[in-house]
N, C-alpha and C positions, 0 to 999 in steps of 0.2 A: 440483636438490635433490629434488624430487618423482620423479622417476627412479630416484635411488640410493635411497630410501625405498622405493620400491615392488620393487628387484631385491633388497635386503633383506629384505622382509617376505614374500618369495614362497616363501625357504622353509621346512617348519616343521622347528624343530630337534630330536626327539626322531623322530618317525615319518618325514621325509625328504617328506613328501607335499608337492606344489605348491598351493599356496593362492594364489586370484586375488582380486588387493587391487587395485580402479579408483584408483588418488588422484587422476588427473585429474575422477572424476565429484565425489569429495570438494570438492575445490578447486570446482570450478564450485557444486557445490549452496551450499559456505559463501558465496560470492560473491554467491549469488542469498540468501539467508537476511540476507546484510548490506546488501541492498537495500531489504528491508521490516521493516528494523528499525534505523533510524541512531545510534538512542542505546545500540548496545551493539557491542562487539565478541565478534566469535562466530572460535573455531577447532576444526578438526574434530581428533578422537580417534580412531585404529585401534587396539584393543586385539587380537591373535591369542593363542588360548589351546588349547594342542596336549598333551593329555595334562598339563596340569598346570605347562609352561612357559609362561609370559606373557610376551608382546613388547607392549611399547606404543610407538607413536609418534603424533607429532600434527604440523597444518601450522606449530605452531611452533617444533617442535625437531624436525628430519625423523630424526635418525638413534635405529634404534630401539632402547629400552630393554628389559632384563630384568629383570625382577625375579620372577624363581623362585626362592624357596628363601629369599628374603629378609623377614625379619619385623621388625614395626613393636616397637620396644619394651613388654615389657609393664608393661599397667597405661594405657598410652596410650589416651587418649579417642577420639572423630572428630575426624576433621581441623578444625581451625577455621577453614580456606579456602576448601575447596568441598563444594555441595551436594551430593549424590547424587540425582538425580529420574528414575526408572526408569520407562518407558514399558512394561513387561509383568509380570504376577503372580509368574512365574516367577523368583525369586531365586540368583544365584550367588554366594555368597560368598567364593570364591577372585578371581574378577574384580572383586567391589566391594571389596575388602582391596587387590588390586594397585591398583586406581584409585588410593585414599587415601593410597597409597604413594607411586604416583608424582605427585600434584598436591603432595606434602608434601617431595618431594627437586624439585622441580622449579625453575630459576630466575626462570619466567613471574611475573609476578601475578598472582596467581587469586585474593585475597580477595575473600567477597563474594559469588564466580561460582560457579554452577548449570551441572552437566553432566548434562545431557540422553541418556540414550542407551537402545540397544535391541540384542539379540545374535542371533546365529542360532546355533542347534546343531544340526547333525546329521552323521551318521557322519566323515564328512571335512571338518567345518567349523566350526571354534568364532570365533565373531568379534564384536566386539562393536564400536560405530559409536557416536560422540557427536561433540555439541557441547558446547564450552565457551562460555558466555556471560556474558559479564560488564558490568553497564554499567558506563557512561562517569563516568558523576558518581559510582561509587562507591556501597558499601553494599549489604548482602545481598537475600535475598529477608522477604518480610515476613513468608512466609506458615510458615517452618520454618525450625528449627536449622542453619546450615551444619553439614556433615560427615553428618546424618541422611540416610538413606533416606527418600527422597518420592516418592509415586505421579505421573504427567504427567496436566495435566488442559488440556485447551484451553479457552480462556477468551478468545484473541486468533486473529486470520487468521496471527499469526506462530507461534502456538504448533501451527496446523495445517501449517503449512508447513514446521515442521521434524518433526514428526510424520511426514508422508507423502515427506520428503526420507531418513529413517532408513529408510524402507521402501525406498525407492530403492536407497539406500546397500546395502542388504543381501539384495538381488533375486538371484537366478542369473541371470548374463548370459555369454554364450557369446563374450564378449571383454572386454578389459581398458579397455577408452576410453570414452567417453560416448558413441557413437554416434549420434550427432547428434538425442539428445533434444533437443529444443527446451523451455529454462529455462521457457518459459510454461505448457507442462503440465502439468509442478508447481508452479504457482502456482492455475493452472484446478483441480487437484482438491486445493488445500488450501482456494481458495475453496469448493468444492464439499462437502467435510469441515467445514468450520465455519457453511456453514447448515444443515446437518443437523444438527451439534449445537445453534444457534440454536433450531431448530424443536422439537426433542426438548422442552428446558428451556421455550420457551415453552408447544407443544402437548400434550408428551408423546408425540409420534411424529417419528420420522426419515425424512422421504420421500426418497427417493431421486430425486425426479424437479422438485423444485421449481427447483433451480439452472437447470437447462435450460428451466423455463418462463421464470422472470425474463431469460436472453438472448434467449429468441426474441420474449418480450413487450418489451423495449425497443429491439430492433432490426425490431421490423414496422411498418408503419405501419395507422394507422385512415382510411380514405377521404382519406390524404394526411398526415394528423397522425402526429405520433410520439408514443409512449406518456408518460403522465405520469399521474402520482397516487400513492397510499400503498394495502400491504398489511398490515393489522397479524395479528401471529401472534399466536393467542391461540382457546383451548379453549372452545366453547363451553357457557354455561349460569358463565361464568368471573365471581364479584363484581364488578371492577368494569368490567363490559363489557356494555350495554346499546344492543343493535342500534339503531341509528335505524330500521332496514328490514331486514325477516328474511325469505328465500327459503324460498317452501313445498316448492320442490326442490334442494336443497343442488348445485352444480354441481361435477365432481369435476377435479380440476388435469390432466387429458389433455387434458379439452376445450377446446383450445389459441385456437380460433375463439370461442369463447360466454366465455372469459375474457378473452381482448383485449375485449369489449365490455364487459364489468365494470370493465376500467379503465380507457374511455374515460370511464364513469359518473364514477368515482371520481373527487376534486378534494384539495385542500389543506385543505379542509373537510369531506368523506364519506370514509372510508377503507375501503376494502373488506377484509372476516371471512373468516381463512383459519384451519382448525383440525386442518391437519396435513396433512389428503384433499381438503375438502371449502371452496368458499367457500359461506361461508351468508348475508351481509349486507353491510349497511355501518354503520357506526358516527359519531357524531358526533368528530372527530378531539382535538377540545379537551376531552373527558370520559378518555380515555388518559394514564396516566400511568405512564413507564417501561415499556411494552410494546417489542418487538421489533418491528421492521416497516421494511419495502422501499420505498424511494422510487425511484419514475422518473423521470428528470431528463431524458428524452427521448434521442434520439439516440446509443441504444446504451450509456447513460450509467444506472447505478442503483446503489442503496446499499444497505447492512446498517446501522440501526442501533440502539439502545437508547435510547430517548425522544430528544432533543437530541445523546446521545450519538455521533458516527461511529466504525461498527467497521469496516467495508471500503467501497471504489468499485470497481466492476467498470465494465470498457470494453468492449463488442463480445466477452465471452464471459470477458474477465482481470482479474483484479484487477490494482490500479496500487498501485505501491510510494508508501510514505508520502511520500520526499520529492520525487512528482511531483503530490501533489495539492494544490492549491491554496487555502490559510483563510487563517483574517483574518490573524493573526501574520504568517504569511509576507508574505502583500501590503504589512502596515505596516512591517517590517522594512525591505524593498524602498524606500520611499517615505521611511523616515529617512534610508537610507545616499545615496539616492540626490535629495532632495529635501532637506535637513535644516531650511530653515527651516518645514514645515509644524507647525502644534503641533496639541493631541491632539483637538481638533475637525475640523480638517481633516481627518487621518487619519480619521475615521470619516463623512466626507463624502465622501473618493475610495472609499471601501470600498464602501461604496454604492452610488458610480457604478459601482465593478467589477463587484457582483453584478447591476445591472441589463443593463449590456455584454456579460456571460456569459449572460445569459438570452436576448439577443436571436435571434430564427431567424437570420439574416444576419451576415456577418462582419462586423469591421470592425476598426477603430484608435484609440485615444484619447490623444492626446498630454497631458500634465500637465507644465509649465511655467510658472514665473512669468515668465518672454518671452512668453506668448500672445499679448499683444496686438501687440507687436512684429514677429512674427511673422506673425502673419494678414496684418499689410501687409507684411512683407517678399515672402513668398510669393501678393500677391492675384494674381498674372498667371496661380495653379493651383491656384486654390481659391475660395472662398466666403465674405468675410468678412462676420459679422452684427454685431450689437450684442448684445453680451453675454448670454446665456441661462442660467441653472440646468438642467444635465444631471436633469431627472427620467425616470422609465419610457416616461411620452408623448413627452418631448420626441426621447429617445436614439433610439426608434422612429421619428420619423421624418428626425431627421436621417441615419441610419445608410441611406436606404433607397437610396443613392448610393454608388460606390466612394468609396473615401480614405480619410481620416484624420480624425476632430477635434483640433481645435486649443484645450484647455481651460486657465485657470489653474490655480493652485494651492485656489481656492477651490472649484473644480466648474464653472467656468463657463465654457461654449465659446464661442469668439469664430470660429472658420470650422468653413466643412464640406468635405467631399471634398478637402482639401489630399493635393494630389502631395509625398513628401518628398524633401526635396535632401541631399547629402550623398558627402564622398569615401567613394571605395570602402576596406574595411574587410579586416582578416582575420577582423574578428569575424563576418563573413560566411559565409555556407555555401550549397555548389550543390543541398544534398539538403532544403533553403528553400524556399519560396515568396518572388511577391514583398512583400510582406506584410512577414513576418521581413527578410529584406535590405533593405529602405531604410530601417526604423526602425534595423538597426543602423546602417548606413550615418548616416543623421541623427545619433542620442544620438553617435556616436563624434566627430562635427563642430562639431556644435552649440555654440555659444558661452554658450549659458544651461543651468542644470541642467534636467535631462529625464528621462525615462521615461516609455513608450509599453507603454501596454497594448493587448494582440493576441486577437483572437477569431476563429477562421477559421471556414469556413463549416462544416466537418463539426465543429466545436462544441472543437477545440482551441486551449487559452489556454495566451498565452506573455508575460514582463515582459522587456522589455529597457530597461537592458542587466540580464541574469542575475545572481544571487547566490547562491553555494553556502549551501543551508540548515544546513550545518553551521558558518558561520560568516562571518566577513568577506570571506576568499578572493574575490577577484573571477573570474569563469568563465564562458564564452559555452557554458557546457553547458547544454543544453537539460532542464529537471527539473520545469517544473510543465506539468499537464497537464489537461484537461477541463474542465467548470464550475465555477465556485464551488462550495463546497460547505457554502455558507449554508443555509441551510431557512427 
């Protein structure tokens, strides 16, 4: 269908000129846009506008439409179904009429939905590039009138991501296919677009060079340590930000070496003053309220967010799609479907246990079962069985400092250590696994009492099996959450 869309749209029909339409990049960028964004469905828009004939097609009705020459009745308002939100100054109102035409003849549902887009014009190219997006639950946007013109304003890492996906969409390229961009560098510079916007709103200035410190500052290590602590953005001489400790030489963000020692400084409690250029202090971290600021989670692992608030995780240079990170919802979700008689104390007692198991240096395993104890002695001939313990932060440290697995109940409390797990072999299996992931699946799929094993590998990847698609009950051995808790 994207084929005969695109031999269509290739030529234009008043001038005869060839116009190069990618739909394959189309397709792939909506794909990547519907990754980091689960609660909406997005489709892309080709509008060609050639001397004054408009063609519009989109990924959901490929063949394409004219509507030259065709007018809205008069006296008709804006459409009362979709937004208009124009990402440049520059106004066409032959293409924003065509738009409202064709979302108002069209059979989709688009109440509600916000189209996003951006054009190019010049001599032999009128084209204009959107998305359609609409969420799931229904109901407009808050901030304007459906059918009005509204400016794009990034506010979210999704809202940069399709920002710099329209740029894409609308680049000269010297062939029709995707050419083997790699989906993640448009993810890397819409992360990289949205701390710069961060930094502007908080500092008043948009550095171009912060994103590239924060990857090298949490992929280096300090005399063996990996990076950890808080950078809050914020202008100095700012009300309510009062240096605990103020540098008589303000150190400037190149200096790549003298800032990793800043954030060795730095703790959960010091936060280290960055005011766009320059870091000048540290601040007492409990006197902040609602500032912007970077957490290190160590191990290539760091965040964007607004007090409590998470707005992105970046991994080793990329942000991670929403429904690969891993919070509390999701872990309890997991743990009702898969545990049901825990009730709402326990669920905040495995949570616990998860973010101290995500914290640890070393990998490991934590089995959650009301068989534990059963189990310990089924399995003691390859494992460790104790008398009953409370998983706290001391305790998980040092029983973890062994391979295996713990063997906990449903309460928190681990009855072995280092258990080998048994279990027939599974489809929910995978050779592109460690052994790790394979014998928990292998186990939960055999297992005769309810289960779920929590997974922490050593370079700092968490996995729940068995798996549950975040978008609902679907049961699925896809692999979706990923990093550390992202507790604080």
């Amino acid at each position: 269908m994207l084929k005969e869309l695109e031999a269509n749209t290739r030529q234009a029909p008043s001038a005869g000129k060839r116009i190069s339409v990618s739909l394959e990049s189309f397709e792939q960028v909506r794909m990547l846009l519907a990754k980091f964004n689960a609660d909406c469905d997005v489709t892309f828009v080709v509008v060609i506008n050639d001397h004054g004939n408009v063609q519009i097609a989109s990924s959901a009705d490929p063949k394409p439409t004219s509507v030259a020459g065709v007018s809205r009745p008069k006296g008709a308002g804006p459409s009362t179904r979709v937004q208009l939100v124009s990402c440049e100054d520059e106004r066409d109102p032959l293409v924003e009429e065509a738009l409202l035409r064709y979302f108002d003849q069209t059979e989709a549902e688009t109440a509600g939905a916000q189209f996003v887009f951006k054009s190019t014009r010049t001599e032999f190219d009128h084209r204009t590039v959107g998305f359609l997006i609409k969420k799931r639950s229904g109901g407009g946007d808050e901030t304007g009138q459906p059918g009005g013109l509204k400016s794009f304003e990034i506010k979210r890492l999704f809202d940069a991501l399709v920002y710099v996906s329209l740029q894409y969409c609308l680049s000269p390229r010297q062939s029709d296919t995707f050419f083997g961009l790699a989906p993640d560098l448009l993810s890397r510079a819409a992360a990289q677009l949205f701390l710069q916007k961060l930094s502007q709103e908080a500092t008043g200035r948009m550095n171009y060079g912060l994103y590239e410190l924060c990857c090298d500052l949490a992929a280096a290590q300090y005399e063996g340590r990996a990076g950890a602590g808080y950078i809050v953005l914020a202008k100095r001489g700012s009300a309510n930000i009062k240096p605990s400790i103020e540098f008589r030489r303000p150190i400037h963000l190149s200096h790549n070496t003298g800032v990793r020692k800043l954030i060795e400084m730095a703790s959960q409690q010091f936060a280290l003053l960055f005011d766009g250029d320059y870091f000048y202090g540290f601040v007492d971290f409990d006197q902040i309220q609602d500032c912007h600021h970077i957490l290190f989670k160590g191990r290539g692992i760091w965040t964007m967010q607004r007090g409590e608030q998470l707005l992105a995780m970046v991994s080793y240079g990329s942000p991670v799609e929403v429904d690969r990170i891993l919070t509390k919802e999701i872990f309890q979700a997991h743990v009702k479907k898969c545990l049901p008689m825990v009730e709402q104390d326990g669920l905040e007692t495995l949570w616990d246990i998860a973010i101290i198991a995500a914290e640890q240096p070393v990998g490991t395993n934590i089995l959650f079962t009301p068989g534990a104890r059963h189990e310990a002695q089924r399995l003691s001939s390859q494992c460790i069985p104790i008398r009953p313990v409370a998983l706290t932060a001391e305790v998980t440290t040092q029983l973890t400092a062994i391979d295996g697995t713990l063997i906990a109940d449903i309460d928190g409390n681990v009855h072995a250590v280092g258990a080998i797990m048994d279990g027939s072999s599974t489809p929910s299996g995978t050779w592109q696994r460690g052994g790790r992931y394979n014998s928990a699946a292998n186990y939960v799929t055999s297992s005769k009492y309810p289960a779920l094993i929590f997974i922490v590998s050593q370079d700092g990847y968490v996995d729940i099996v068995p798996p549950m698609n975040p978008k609902g009950d679907k049961w699925s051995m896809k692999r979706y959450l990923k990093l550390n808790s992202t507790a604080i």
